[in-house]
MIFI-453715 format. One record per residue: x, y, z of N, C-alpha, C in turn. Coordinates in steps of 0.05 Angstrom, whole numbers, plus 5000, padded with zeros to 4 digits. Layout:
N
XYZXYZXYZ/...
END
This chain:
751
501749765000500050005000501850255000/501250424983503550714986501550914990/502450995013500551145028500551455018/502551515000501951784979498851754955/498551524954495651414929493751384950/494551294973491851254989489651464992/486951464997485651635009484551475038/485251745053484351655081481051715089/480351775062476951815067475651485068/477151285050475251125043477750865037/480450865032482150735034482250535006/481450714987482250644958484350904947/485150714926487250844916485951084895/487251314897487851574891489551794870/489651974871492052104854493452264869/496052274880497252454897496552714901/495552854933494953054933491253184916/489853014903487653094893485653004910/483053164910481252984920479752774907/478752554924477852244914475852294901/476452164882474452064858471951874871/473051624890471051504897469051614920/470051764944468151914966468952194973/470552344952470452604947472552744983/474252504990475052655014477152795013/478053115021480053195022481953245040/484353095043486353015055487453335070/487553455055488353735059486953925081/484753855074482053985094483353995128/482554165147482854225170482053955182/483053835208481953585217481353605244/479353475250477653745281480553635306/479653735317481453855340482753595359/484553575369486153345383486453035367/485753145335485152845318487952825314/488452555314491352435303492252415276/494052515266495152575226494152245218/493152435195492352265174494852005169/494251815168495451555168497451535182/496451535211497851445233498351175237/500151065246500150685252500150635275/497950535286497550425305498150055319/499550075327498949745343501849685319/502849755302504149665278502849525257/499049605263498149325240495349555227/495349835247492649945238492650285222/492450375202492750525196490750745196/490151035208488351115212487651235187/484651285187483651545161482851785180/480451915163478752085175477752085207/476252295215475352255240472252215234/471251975240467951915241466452075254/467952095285465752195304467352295325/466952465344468652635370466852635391/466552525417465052525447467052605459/466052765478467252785506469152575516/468652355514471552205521471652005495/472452105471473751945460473852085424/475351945410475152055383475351775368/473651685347472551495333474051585301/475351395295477451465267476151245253/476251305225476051035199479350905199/479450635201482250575200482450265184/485050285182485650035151486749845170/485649605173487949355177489349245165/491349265167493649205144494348865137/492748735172494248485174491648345149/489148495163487148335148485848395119/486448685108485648765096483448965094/482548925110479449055111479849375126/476949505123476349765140475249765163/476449825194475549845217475450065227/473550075260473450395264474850285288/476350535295478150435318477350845340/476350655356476150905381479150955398/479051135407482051275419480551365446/480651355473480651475492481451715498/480751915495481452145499479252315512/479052385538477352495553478452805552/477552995539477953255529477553425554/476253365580475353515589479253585605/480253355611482253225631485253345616/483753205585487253175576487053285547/489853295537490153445511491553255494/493153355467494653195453496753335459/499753175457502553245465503153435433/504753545438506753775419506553625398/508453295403508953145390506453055362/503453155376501353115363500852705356/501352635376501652375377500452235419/501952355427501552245455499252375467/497252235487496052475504497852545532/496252775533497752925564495353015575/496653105604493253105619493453455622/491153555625490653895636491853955667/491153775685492653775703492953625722/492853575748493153385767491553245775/489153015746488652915749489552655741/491552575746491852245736490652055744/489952105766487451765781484651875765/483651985759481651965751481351865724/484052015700485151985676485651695673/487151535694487451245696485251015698/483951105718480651105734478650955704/478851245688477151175657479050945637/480850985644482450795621482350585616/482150495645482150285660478850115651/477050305664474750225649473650165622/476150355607475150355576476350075564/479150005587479649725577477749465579/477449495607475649395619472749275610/471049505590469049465584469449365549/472549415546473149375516473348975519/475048975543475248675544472748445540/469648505556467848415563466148405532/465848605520464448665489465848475475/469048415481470848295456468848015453/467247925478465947635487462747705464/462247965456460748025445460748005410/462947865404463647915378461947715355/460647525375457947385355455547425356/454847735377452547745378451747755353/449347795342447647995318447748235332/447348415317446748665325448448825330/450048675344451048955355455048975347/456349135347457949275336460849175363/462149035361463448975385466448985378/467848985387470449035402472748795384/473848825363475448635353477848575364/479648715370482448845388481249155414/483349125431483949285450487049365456/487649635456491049595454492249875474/495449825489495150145493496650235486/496850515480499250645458499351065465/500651195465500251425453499451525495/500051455511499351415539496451455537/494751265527492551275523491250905508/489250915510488250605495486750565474/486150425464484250425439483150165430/480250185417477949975420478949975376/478149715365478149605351475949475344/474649615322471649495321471049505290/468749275280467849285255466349565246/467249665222466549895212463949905192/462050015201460050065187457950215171/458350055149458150235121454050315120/454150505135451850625133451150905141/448950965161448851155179447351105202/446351235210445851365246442351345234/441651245257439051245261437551565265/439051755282439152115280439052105247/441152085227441452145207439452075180/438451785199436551685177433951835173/432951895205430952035211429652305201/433352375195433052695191432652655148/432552415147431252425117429952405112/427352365136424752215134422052325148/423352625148422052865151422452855185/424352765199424052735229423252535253/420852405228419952165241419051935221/418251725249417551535220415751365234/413551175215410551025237413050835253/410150745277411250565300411450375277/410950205258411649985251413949945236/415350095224418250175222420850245242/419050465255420650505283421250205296/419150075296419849795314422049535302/420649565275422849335251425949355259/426349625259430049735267429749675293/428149765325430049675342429049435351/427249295344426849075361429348915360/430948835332433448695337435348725354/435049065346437249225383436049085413/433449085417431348995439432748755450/432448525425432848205428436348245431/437648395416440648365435441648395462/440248685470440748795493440548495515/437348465507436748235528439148045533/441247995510443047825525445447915538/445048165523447348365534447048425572/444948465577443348505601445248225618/444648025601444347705618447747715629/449747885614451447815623452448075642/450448235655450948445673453148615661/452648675630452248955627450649075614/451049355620449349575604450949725581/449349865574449350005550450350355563/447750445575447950695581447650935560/447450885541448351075511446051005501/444050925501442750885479441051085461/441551145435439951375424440051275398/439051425380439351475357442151475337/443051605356446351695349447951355351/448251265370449451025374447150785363/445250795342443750545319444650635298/445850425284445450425259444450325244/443850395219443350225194444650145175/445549935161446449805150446649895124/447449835106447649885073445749695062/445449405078443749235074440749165094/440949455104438549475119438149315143/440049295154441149165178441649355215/440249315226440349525260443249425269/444549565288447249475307447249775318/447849625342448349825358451549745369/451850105371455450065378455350305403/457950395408459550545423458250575459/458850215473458350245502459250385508/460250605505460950725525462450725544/464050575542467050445566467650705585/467450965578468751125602466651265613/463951145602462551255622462051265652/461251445670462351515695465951425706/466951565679469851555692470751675710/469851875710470352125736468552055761/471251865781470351745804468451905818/469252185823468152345836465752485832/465452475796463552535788462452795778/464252925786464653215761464053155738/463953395728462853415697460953165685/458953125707458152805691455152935676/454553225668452653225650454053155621/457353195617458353125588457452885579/457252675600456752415579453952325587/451452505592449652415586448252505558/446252435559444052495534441552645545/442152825544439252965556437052875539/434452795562431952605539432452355538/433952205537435252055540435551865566/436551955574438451845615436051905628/435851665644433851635673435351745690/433951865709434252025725436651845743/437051575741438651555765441951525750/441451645721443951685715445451915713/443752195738444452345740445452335766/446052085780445852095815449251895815/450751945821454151855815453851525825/452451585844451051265856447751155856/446651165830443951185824443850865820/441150815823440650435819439550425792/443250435779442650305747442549875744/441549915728440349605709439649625686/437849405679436849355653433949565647/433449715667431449885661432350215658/434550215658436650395655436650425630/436850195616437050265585433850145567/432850115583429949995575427550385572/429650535600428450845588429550875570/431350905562433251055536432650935525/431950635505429850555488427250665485/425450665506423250725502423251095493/424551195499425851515496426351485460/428751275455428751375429426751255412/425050995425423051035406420951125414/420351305427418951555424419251745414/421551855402423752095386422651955361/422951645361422451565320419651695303/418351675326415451555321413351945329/414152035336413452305353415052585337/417952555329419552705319420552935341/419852795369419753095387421952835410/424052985427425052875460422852925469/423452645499421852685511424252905529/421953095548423353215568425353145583/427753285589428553115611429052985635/429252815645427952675665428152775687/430052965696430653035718429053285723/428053445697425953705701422953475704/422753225705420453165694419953095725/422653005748421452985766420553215782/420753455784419453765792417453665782/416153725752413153655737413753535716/412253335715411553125685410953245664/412553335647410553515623410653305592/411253055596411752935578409252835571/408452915540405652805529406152545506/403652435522403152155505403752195470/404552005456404652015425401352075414/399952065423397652095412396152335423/397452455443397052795442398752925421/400852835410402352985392401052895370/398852795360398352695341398052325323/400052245339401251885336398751665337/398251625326396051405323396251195331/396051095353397350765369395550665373/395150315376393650175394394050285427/392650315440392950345465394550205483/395549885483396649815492399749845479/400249935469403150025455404150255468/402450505462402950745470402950715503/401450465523401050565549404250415557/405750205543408550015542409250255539/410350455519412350685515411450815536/409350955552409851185566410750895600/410250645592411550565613414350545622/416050515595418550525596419750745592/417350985607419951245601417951305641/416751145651416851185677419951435681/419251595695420951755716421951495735/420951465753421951325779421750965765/424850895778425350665772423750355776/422150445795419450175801417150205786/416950445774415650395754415050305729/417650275725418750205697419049895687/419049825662419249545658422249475679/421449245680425349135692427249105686/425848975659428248925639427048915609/428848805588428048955566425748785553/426748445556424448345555421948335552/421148515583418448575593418048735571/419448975563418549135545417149025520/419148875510419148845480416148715482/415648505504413548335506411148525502/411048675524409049035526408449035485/410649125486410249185454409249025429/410248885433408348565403406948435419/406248435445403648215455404647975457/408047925456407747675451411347665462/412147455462414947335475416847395451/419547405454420947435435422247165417/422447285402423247055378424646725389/426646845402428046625411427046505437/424846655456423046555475420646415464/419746485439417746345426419146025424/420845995408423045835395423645575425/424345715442425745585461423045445474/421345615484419045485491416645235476/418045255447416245055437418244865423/420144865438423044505438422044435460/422144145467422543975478425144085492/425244005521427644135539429944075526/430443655521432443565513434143665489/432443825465433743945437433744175441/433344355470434344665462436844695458/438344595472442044645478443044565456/445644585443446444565425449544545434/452144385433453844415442455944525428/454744605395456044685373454944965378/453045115384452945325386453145495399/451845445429452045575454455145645469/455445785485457645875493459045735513/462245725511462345485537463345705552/462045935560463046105579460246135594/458246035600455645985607456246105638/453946215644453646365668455146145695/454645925696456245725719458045625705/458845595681460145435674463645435699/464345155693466645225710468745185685/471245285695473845275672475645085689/476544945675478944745682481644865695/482844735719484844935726487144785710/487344615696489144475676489544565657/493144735655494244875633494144745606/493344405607494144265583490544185570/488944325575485744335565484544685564/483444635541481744925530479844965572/480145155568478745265591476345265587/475245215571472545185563471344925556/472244825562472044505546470544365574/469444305592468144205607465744345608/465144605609462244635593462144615577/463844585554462444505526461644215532/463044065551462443655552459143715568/458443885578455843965590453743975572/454444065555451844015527449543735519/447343845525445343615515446243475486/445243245480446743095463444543075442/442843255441440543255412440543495404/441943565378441543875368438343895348/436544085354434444125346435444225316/432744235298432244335269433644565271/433144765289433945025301435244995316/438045115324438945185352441245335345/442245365366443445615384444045855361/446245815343445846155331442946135311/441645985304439645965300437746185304/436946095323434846175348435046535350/437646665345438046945339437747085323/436346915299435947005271433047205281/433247445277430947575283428147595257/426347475268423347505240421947485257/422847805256419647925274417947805285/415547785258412947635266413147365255/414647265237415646975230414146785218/411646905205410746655201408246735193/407946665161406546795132405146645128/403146765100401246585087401646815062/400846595046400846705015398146925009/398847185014396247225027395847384996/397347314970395947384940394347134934/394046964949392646764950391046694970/389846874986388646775017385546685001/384846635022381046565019379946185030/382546115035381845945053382445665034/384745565030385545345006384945145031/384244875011383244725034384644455017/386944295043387744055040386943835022/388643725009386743474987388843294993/387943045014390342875008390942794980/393942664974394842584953397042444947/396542184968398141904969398741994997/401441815008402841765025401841555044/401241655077400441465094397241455090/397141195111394241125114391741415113/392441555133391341855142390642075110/392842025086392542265070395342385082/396242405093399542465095401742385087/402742605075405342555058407642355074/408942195058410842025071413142145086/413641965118415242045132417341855136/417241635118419241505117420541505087/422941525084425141575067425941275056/425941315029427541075017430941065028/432540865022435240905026436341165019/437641345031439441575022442241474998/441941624979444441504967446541794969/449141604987450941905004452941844978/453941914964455542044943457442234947/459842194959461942424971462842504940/462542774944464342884923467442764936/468742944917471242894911472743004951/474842844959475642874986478942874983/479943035003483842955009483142664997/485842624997487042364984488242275017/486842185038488242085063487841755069/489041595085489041385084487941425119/486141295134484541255156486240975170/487840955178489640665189488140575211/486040395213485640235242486640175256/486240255292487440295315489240055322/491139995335491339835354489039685366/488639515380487439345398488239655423/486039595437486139775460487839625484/489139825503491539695520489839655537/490739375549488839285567489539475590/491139545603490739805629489339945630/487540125597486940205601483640255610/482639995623480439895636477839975625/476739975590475239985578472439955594/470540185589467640075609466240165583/463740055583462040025560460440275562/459440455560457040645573455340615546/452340625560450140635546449040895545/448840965514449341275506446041435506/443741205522441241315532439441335503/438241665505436841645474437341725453/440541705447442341635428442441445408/440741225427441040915425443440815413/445040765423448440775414449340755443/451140595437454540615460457340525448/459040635478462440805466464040665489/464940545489467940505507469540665518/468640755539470240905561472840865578/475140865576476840845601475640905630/476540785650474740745672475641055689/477641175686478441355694478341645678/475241615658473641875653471241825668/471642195670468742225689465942355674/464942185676461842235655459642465661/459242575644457342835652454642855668/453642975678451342885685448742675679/448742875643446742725625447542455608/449942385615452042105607451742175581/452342305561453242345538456542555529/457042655560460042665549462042575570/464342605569466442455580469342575584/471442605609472642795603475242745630/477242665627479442615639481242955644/479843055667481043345670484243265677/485943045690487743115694489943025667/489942945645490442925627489343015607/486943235607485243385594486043225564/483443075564482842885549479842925546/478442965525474742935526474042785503/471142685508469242575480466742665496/465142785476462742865473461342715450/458742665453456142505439454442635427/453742655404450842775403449442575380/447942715368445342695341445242975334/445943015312445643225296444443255273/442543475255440143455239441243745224/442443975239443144175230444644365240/447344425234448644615247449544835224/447944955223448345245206446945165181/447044915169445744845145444944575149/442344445139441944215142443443955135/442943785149444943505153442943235152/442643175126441743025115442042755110/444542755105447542505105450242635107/451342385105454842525098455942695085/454442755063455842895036454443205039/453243235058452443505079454943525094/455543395104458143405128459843445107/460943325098462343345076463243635062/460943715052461044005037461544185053/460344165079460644405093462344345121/464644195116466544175134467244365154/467844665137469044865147466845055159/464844955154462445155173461944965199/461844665189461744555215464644575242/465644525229468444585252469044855266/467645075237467545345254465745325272/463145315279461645255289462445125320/464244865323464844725348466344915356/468345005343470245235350468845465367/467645545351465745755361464245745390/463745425399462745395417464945255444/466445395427469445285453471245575460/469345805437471246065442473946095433/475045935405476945875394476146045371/478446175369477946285339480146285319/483046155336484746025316484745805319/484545645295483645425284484745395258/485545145256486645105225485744695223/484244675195483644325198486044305177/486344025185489943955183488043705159/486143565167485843415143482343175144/481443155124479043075128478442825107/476642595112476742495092474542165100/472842085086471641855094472841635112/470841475126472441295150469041105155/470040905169467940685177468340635202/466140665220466440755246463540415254/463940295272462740055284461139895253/462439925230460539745207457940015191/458940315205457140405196458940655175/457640775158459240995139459541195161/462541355159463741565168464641895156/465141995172467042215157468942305168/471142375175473342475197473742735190/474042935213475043105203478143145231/480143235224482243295234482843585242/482843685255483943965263486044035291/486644275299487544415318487744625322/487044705351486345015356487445095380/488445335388489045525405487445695411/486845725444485345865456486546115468/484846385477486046565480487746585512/488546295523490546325541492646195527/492646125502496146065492494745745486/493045605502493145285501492945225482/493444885471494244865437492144535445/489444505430488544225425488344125402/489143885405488343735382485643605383/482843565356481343445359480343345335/478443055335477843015320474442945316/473243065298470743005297470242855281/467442615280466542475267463142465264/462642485244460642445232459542205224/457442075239457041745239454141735224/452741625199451441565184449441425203/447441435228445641235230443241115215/441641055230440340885220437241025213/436341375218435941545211435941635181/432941665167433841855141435142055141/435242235159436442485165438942485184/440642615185442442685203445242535208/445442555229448442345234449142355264/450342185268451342165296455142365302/455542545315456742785320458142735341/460742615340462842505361465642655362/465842875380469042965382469642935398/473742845399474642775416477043075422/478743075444480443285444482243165468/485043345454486343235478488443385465/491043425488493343685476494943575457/495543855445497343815422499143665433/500343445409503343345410502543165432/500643055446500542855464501042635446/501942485437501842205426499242025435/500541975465498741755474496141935489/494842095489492942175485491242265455/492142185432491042185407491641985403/492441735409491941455416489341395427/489241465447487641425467484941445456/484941725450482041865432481641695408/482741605396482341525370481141235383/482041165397480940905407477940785414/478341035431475341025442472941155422/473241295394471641355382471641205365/472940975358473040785341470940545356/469940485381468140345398465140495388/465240735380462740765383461340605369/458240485374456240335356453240475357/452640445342449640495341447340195348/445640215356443439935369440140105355/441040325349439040345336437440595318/436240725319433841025311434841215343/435441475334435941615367432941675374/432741705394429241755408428442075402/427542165381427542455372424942495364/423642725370419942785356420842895332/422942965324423643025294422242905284/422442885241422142765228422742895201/424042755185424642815152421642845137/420542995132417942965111418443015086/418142835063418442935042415642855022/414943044991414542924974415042914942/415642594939417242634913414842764881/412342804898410842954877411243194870/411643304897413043614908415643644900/417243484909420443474904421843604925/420543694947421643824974421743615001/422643725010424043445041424943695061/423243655089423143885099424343675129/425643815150425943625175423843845194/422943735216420843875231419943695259/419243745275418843655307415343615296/415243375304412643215299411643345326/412043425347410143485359409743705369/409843825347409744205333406844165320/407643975303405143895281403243705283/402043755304399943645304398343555294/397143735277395543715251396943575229/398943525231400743335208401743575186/402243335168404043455140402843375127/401443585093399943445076400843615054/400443385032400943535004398043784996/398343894991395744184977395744224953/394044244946393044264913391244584914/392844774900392244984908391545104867/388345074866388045124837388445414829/390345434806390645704786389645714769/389546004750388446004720389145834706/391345714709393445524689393745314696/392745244721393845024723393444994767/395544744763394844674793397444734801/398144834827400444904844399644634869/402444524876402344374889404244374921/403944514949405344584971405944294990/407344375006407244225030406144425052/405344275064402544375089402944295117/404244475130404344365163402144555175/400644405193398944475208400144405241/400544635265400744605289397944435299/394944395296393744255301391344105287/389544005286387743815274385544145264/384544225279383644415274384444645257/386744595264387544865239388044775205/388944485209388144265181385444365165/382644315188380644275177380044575178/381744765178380845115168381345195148/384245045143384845015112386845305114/388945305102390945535096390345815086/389345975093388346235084385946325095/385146155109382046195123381746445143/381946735138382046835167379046885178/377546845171374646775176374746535201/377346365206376446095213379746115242/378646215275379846345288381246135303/381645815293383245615291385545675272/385445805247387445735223390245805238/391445715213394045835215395645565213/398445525209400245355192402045505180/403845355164406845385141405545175117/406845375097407545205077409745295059/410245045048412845215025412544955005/413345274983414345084953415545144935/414745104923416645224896415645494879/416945764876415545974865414845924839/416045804827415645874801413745674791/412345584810408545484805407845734802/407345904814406346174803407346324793/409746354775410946514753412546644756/413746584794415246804794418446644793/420546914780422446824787425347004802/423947104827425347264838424047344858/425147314890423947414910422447634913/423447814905422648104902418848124893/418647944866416447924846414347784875/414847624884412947444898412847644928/413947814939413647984959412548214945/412648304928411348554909408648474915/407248154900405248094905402848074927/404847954945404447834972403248274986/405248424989404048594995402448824987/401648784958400548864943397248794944/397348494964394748324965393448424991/396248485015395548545036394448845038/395048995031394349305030391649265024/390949124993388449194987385849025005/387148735024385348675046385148925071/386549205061386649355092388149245108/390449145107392449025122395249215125/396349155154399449345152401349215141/403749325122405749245122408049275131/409349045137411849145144413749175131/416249345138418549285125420749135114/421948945088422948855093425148785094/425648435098428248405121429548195103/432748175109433547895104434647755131/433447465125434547175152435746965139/438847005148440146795151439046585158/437446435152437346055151438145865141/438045645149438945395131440645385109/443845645114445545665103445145855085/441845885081440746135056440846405067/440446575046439646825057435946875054/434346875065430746945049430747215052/428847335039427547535037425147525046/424547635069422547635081420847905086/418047865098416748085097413848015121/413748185131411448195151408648315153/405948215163404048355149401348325176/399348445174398148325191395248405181/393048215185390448245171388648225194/386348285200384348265227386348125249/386047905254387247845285389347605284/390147715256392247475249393847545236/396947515248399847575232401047345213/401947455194403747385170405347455161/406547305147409647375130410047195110/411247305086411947165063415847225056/416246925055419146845050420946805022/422446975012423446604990426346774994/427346424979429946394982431346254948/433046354942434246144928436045904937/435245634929436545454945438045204921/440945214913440944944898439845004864/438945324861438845314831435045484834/433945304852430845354860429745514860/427745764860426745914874424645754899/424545784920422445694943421245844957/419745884959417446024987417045935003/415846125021415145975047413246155061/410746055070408646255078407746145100/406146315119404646205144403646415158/401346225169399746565188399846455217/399046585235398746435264396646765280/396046615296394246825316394846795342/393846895366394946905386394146525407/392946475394392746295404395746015385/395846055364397845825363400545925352/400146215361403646325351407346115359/406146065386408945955393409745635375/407345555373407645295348408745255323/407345545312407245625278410345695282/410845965301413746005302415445875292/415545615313417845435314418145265294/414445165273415145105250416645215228/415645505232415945665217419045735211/420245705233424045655226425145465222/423745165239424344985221424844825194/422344975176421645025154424345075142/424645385150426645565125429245405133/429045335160432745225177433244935150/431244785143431844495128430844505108/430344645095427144605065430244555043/429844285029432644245001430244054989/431544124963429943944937430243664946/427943484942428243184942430143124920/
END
């Protein structure tokens, strides 16, 4: 890179000295006050640009990573009130004899930089890549984002914008906080200013705020509030902050979206209340919406929601996405040991230098991963769950073959697994196991499978994992159906090697990782897959592990066996290899799952049979041209016999999905054009829309709502396909439809 061609507006190349062709920035221009020269090097790996943004304690630069390539925004600590920039125009210096307080904030800005770094898979939100200190001062390292400010968006959209937009942007902020909350912290900042929007129409919220209340003592602490904004007890040095702390400043800025006006601020509001409802300013609300907002801008703290939860609930009538989701699994398939965190609120860490510190809660993991789970479950859709509503009026079921009932078949011919092309590796069969090492048989429960244990591992609660802390040695068990994309057979495992291993990784808090080698294997008489890797955790430790992928006796899925144990151990990758070479299968794992497919249809969906009550049926849905033919899940018998589009009939509601181009279309866009085109003219709202990561796809989705029943329409390209996916639900069978309703998009592949 020659930093004379560079532009530090945007970090493409240039003409010396001119302004950029591509974002018009000029290098030359005045640069606001205590900013650091244009292409400064930081850390030896970060090069700065422009200045984004300037607060009271800190200055926000555009900056280049050199190691990775890419554009990051890197914050600088600099509390202006305290301290200055050195002569040198490089170092800070303080105004005067405050160093403990100057230290005090630094300290915290590390502090809160460290805790966010744990934040770096939320959705949403904007977190902490690197933390470093330099210049007698520190600095945050964060993904840079190519959009604007929720302030900025507003101010294009005449000031304000309806509650049903206002909500689309923050509810995703809502459903993060809530986890953000779980791990006792706050936000404190929340406004307009700190949401953004995406280029791809995407919410995140950034800049916690790390030096907030730096000043022990508490001077100058109106600089880092938000007037309108801040609950009153963030005007008190020792005020009882929480999750309702930032549950006002939500409800504040979405009252600013939706109103175009602050609310007063809180501390004149406790003298007198002069803050008026949205519907004295004009705002048209359901009553129970508007009485949730003026609850979460309560003055006094017991009045107020608790947490953000409560809110969001106040606001849609209903539980949040991943509370919907969680509540309608079966206990045994919420957990996921590939997804969830092994830094879990009890988790304990191993005091053994020679095992990932994380690796005994990860052996804590239930041993059945659901259709959906763990990053799953964070995919935010809104209301989740559509009906074809350019087609509503009530299509009614026609069986057309399968089981006894009129239901499509749930049993699968043989799978034919077909590995593409693999390494060229040779799989060598173990040794005979050393007799010392006192082999015990364990019965792997509703697995239906067992593994040969050395007598000197200690087995988990739920007896599906296994784990020798003083030779930090582990094997873990599961059944797996889908981890990021569906898992069908081997040649799923197969293809998506490197999402699955990221994925275990991910759930061990490893993020260097490199797989050393992968390649078919035959594990108790049954088809295999191996994969080989090793990874370092962020205390230096180095594991070796190996996962396997076991073919049961299941149309769908596979059996999901990793072992680990430290690098360069010999006879602990002995050891491991041994004991996963014992595993057997005895039979089907005990799962309410099920593969549904039909080869009339040509779709094969996986889904929790006891979601679907009402079953799975093929639909014969007549057109001008001809016949369109869906798959049909109904949550119960009743909502079968309402038939898909019925909103006349206060049972309905269901999923279905198929193929678009039964109705002509061939592009997401065309079939959501429709879809809300149908809804407007029933007098229905629309929503804005969104894209969800599922079942490895991206959909295009869209939300809608007609008399007393919500919908949304989906599609995705999958494999070449166009597919849809539609469903309605009402308050009575939302948490059902939900959970179909992701199941659906999480597995839907051509037969």
């Amino acid at each position: 890179m020659n930093p004379e061609r560079i532009c530090y507006g945007c970090f493409q190349e240039k003409e010396p000295g001119s302004l950029c062709p591509h974002c018009g920035f000029d290098e030359n221009a005045p640069q606001p006050y205590l900013a650091l020269p244009l292409g400064t090097l930081l850390n030896g790996r970060y090069m700065l640009g422009k200045v984004l943004g300037v607060g009271g304690f800190g200055i926000t630069y555009l900056g280049y990573d050199l190691t990775l390539e890419i554009r990051v925004a890197i914050k600088e600590y600099m509390p202006s009130s305290i301290a200055t920039r050195h002569v040198d125009r490089y170092n800070v210096t303080l105004t005067g004899r405050v160093e403990a307080d100057y230290q005090y904030g630094m300290e915290r800005f590390l502090d809160e930089a460290k805790i966010l770094a744990k934040l770096q898979n939320t959705p949403h939100i904007v977190s902490v890549q690197n933390y470093f200190q330099e210049n007698n001062t520190a600095y945050f390292v964060m993904e840079y984002i190519d959009g604007m400010s929720l302030k900025a968006y507003l101010a294009t959209q005449g000031d304000k914008i309806p509650y049903a937009q206002a909500l689309t942007i923050l509810q995703p902020i809502m459903e993060a906080l809530i986890q953000v909350h779980g791990m006792n912290l706050l936000h404190r900042d929340i406004s307009p200013d700190n949401i953004y929007i995406t280029s791809q129409g995407e919410s995140r919220l950034l800049d916690f705020g790390a030096a907030r209340f730096a000043l022990g003592d508490g001077k100058s602490i109106s600089v880092i509030l938000k007037h309108g904004y801040a609950p009153e007890e963030q005007y008190v040095s020792h005020g009882n902050q929480g999750p309702w702390t930032d549950v006002y400043a939500m409800g504040a800025t979405l009252y600013r979206c939706i109103t175009g006006q602050l609310p007063p601020d809180s501390m004149d509001r406790l003298r007198g209340d002069t803050l008026k409802s949205p519907s004295e300013l004009g705002v048209r609300l359901p009553r129970n919406i508007e009485q949730a907002i003026l609850k979460a801008l309560a003055v006094k703290t017991q009045d107020r929601f608790s947490n953000m939860g409560a809110f969001l609930r106040a606001l849609t009538g209903r539980t949040s996405v991943q509370e919907q989701v969680a509540a309608s699994v079966s206990e045994r398939t919420q957990a996921s040991p590939f997804h969830q965190s092994a830094y879990g609120g009890q988790a304990a860490q191993t005091e053994k230098s020679h095992a990932f510190s994380g690796l005994r809660a990860y052996c804590k993991a239930n041993p059945l991963i659901a259709g959906i789970c763990g990053g799953l479950l964070l995919v935010v859709i809104a209301l989740c769950v559509i009906l074809p509503i350019a087609l509503s009026g009530g299509k009614k079921t026609t069986p057309t073959g399968g089981g006894g009932s009129g239901n499509i078949s749930v049993e699968t011919p043989p799978i034919s697994d077909t590995p593409s092309e693999t390494p060229d590796i040779t799989v060598e069969p173990p040794d005979p196991p050393a007799a010392s090492w006192e082999m015990e048989t364990r019965n792997l429960g509703i697995l239906n499978a067992q593994i040969d244990i050395p007598s000197d591992y200690v087995v988990s609660a739920d007896g599906f994992s296994f784990i020798n802390e003083e030779r930090g040695c582990a094997v873990t068990t599961s059944f797996v159906w889908n981890i990021v994309v569906p898992i069908y057979s081997l040649s799923d495992v197969e293809a998506n090697r490197e999402t699955i291993i990221a994925s275990v990784m991910a759930g061990l808090e490893v993020s260097d990782y490199t797989i050393l080698d992968a390649g078919p294997d035959s594990i108790g008489g049954q088809e295999a897959y191996q994969i080989y890797f090793e990874g370092t955790d962020e205390d230096g430790v180095s594991m070796e592990l190996i996962y396997l992928a076991i073919q049961g006796s299941n149309p769908f899925g596979c059996y999901s066996l990793l072992g680990a144990y430290p690098k360069g151990d010999e006879a602990g990758k002995e050891e491991i290899r041994q004991i996963l070479q014992t595993f057997e299968s005895m039979g089907v794992p005990d799962t309410t799952y099920s593969m549904w497919y039909s080869e009339n249809i040509g779709i094969k969906v996986i889904i929790d049979d006891s979601l679907a009550l009402g079953s799975v049926w093929e639909t014969e849905i007549q057109l001008e041209n001809g016949v369109a033919e869906v798959i049909s899940i109904y949550p119960t018998q009743a909502a079968m016999e309402a038939g898909l589009g019925n909103i006349d009939a206060e049972d309905a509601g269901g999923v279905e999905v198929g193929y678009a181009s039964q109705y002509g279309y061939t592009r997401p866009e065309e079939l959501l054009d429709d879809h809300a085109a149908s809804a407007e003219a029933a007098e229905g709202t629309v929503g804005e829309r969104y894209t969800a990561a599922m079942g490895g796809v991206e959909w295009l989705c869209q939300n809608y709502a007609i008399s007393t029943f919500y919908f949304s329409s989906a599609a995705a390209v999958i494999d070449g396909e166009l597919f849809y996916l539609s469903a309605m639900y009402s308050d009575a069978n939302q948490e059902a439809v939900v959970a179909l309703c992701n199941q659906v998009m999480a597995s839907v592949r051509p037969w």
